[in-house]
C-alpha positions as CSV (number, residue, x, y, z in Angstrom):
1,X,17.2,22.5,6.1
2,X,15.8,20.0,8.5
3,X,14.7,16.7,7.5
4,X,11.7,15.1,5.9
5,X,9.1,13.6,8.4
6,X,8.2,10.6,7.5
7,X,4.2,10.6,7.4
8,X,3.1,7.6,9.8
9,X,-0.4,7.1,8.1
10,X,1.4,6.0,5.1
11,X,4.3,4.4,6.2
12,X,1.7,1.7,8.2
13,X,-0.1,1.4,4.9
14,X,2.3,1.2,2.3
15,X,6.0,-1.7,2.2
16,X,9.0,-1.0,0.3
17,X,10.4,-3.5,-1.6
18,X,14.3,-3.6,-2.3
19,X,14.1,-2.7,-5.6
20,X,12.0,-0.2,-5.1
21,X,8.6,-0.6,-5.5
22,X,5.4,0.1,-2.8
23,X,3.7,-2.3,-2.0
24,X,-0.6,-2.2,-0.3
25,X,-2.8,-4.4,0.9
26,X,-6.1,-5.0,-1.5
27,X,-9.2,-3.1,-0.6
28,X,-13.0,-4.6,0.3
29,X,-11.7,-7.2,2.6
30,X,-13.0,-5.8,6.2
31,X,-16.6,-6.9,6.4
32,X,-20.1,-8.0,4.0
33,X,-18.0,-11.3,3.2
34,X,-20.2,-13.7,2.9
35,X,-21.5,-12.5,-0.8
36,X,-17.9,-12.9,-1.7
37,X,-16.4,-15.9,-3.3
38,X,-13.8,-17.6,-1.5
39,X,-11.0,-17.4,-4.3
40,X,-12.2,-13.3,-4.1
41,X,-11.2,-13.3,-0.5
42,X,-8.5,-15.8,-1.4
43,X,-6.7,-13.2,-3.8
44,X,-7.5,-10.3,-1.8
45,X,-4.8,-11.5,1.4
46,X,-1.7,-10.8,-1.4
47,X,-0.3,-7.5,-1.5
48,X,-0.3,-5.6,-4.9
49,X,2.0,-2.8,-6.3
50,X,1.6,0.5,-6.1
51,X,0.0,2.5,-9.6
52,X,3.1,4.5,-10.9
53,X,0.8,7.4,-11.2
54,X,0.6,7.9,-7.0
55,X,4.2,6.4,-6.3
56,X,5.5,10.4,-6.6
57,X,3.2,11.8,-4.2
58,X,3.5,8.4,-1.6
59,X,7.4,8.2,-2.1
60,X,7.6,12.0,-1.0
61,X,5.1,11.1,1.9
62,X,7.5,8.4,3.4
63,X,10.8,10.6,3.0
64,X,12.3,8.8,-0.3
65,X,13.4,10.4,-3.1
């Protein structure tokens, strides 16, 4: 059996952590910033973990088990 492609999409998008976990980047933070507040924008440059519910699916899509 060959083995799993990793899918690049994802694998730009989406950090392992050592134990485990996936990390992403928060959403809304390209453009229309200036109705934003500045602690919004503040808290939106930290990564945040991935829902448990789409770690299956995204795990599989990097080539983890």
């Amino acid at each position: 059996m060959p083995k799993m492609k990793t899918h690049r999409g994802t694998a730009k998008r989406v950090r392992v952590t050592g134990s485990g976990k996936l990390m992403r980047a928060k959403a809304y933070r390209s453009h229309i910033l200036t109705k934003k507040t500045q602690k919004r924008k503040r808290n939106m440059r930290h990564e945040t973990v991935i829902a448990k519910s789409d770690e299956k699916v995204l795990k599989r899509s990097l080539g983890l088990r």
